[in-house]
N, C-alpha and C positions, 0 to 999 in steps of 0.2 A: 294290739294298740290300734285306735280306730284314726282313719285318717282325715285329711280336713273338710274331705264329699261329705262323709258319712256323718262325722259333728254338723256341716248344713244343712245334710238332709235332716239330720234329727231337728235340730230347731225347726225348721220348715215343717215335720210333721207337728212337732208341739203346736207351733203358731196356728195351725190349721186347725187344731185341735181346739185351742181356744178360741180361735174365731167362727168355728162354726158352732159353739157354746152360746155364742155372743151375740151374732148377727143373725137375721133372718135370715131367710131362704132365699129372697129376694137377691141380698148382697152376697151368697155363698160362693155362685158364680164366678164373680168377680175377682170375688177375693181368689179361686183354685185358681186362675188364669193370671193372676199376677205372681205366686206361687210359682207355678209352671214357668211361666219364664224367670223369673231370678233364678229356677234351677239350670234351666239351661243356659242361664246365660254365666252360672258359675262353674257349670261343666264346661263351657267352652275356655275359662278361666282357666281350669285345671287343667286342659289338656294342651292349654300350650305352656307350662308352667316348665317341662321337658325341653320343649324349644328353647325357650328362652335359656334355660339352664346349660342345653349344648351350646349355644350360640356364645353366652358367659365363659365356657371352657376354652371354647376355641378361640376366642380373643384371645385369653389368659395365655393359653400355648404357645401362642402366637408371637402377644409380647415376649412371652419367655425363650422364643427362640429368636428374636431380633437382638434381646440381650446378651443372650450366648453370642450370637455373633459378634455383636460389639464388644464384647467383653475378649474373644480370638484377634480381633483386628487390633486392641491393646496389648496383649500378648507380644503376638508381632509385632508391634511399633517399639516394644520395651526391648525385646530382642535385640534388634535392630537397630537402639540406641546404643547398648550395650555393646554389642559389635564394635556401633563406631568409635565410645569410648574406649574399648581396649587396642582397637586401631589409634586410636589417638594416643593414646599412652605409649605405644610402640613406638611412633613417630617422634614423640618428646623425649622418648630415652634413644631416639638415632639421634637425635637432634643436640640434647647435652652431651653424647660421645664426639659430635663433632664440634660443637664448642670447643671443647674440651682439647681437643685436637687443634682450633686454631691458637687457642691458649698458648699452648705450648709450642706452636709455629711462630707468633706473636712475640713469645719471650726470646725466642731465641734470634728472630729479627733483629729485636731490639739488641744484644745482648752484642750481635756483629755489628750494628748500628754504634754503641756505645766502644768497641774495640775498634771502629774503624773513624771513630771522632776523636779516640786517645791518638793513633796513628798520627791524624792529621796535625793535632796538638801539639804532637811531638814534634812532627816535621816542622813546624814552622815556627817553633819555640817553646812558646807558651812565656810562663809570666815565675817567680817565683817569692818568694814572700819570708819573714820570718814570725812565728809564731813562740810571743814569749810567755813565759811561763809553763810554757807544755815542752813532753818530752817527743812527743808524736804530734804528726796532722792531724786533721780535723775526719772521722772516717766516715762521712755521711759528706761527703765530697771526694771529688777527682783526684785532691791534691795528694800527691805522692812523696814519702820523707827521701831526701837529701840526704841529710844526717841532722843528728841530735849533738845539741854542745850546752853548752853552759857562758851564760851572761860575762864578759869581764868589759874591764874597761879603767878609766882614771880613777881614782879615790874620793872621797866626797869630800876631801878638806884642802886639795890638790885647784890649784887654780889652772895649772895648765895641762899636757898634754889633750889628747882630742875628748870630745864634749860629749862624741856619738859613744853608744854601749854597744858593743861587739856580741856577736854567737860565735863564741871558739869552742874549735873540734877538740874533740875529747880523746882525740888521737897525735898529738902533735909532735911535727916534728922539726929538728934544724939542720943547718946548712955550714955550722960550724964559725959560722961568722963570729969575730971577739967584742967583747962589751966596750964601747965606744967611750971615753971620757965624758961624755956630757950626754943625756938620754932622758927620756920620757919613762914612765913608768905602764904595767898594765895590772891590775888586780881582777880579781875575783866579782861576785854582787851578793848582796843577799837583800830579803822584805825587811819591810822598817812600818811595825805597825800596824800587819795584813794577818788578821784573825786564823789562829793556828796557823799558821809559818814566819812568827817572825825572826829573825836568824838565820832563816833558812837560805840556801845559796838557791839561787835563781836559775830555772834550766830554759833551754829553748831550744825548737827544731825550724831549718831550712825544708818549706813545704815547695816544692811544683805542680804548678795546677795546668792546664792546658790552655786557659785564655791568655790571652795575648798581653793583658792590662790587671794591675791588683791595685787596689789605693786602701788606703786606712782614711775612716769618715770619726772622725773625733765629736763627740754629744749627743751620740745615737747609739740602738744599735741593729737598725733597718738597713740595708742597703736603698741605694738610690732604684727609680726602675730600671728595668733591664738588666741590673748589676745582679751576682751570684754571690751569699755571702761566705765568706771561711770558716769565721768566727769571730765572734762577739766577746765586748770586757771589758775593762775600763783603765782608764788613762793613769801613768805612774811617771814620778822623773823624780829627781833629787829634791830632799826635804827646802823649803821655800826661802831658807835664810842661809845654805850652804851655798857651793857654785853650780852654776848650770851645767846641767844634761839636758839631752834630749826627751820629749814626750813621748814614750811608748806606752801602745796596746796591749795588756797582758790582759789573758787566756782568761774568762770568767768565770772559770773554774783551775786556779792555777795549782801545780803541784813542786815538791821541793825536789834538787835533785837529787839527792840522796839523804841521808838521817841524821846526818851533821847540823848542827847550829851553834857551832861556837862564831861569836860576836868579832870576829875578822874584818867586818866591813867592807871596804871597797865602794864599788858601786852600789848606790844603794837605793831601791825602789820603795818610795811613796806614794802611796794615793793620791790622785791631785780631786780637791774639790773643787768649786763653782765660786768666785768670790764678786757679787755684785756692785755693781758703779760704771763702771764701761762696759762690763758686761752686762746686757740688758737682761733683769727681771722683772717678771716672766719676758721671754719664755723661758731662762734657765732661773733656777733656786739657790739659795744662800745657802754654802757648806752642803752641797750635795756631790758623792761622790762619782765624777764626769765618768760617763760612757765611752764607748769608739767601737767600733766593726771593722772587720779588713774584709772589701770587698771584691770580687773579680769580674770582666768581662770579655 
């Protein structure tokens, strides 16, 4: 295979070939010496054609070896990331064991915290309450059972004896004392009207809470600020055209005390509604059945 000298020279002999076909003698001169230098001056083309070509390589290596370096000093820096990621990682799981650790320091703080606030409670009294309609306190409070009794009190067609409904123990007992000639009466209670349990006898428990103050807030069933609630429910006393009783808070979730409902009577708990005219509506509603809270502080 001829190479690109030898393709020049050949044209160059051609040319010369045809031009001294062509021109006179005169011009033949001329023309060999313009000849002669484009050859030389396409040999000197060719012979640096090498140069050029190493000089081309050794750039290229060049860059190829600044890459490679930069491409090592990546390496390393990934490395080295990597590192401090799983150093990091290390550190985060000392660091959730020690959470973890005051967690359970924290609870148990609290835990002599809350036994050393019942202490106090105790020592200085505290407050105690009764909660009707339930057989138990409230278990998302303080409050601690007493005891558990059952509603009695006067008769609903009975004008006299006392007005208030009593929580009698379920335990009772006497003194032997004799039945007097002339006496008050005590019964039993049951609901009058209160969806699935009507009949039913009326239970209640004596709760102890550790604050010092309990109040029942009637037409709510927020506590005030500050205040601590027991429990929430709504307002009950004797049906509106019998004799007065007292207003009480039963539990708004009340249960019976036992499975009994025969129609005995006694004291007997009604729903009390809302009845507008002196009672301003709004803000209370006509025939709505009235709330109440028992609250602590």
């Amino acid at each position: 295979m001829m190479g690109v000298g030898q393709v020049l020279l050949g044209a160059a002999f051609t040319f010369y070939v045809v031009a001294a076909a062509k021109c006179s003698e005169k011009d033949l001169g001329a023309v060999v010496a313009q000849q002669n230098k484009a050859i030389m001056d396409l040999q000197k083309e060719q012979s640096a054609v090498p140069l050029q070509l190493q000089q081309l390589k050794q750039g290229l290596e060049k860059r190829i070896d600044d890459l490679e370096d930069r491409l090592d000093e990546c390496k390393k820096g990934l490395q080295s990331v990597h590192f401090e990621v799983k150093s990091t990682q290390a550190e985060m799981n000392s660091t959730k064991a020690d959470v973890g650790d005051l967690e359970d320091i924290l609870k148990e703080v609290q835990q002599k915290l809350h036994n050393v606030s019942v202490d106090i409670g105790m020592k200085r009294g505290g407050s105690t309450y009764i909660r009707w309609g339930r057989k138990s306190c409230p278990a998302d409070t303080d409050a601690k059972l007493v005891y558990t009794g059952i509603v009695g009190g006067k008769r609903y067609t009975e004008k006299g004896s006392g007005t208030n409904p009593l929580c009698l123990t379920l335990e009772p007992k006497y003194d032997g004392r004799e039945k007097p000639a002339t006496n008050g009466y005590l019964y039993g209670s049951e609901y009058e009207g209160i969806k699935g349990l009507h009949n039913h006898e009326v239970p209640c428990s004596v709760c102890h809470t550790n604050d010092p103050s309990t109040i029942m807030v009637p037409g709510t069933t927020v506590c005030p600020s500050g205040w601590t609630i027991q429990y929430s429910g709504f307002l009950a006393s004797n049906y509106f055209n019998f004799f007065a009783t007292q207003f009480l808070c039963v539990d708004g979730k009340p249960e019976a005390l036992n499975a009994s409902k025969v129609d005995s009577n006694g004291v007997l708990f009604y729903a009390v509604v809302s009845k507008c005219g002196s009672l301003p509506c709004p803000p209370y509603v006509a025939d709505k059945v009235v709330t109440c809270v028992v609250c602590s502080k």
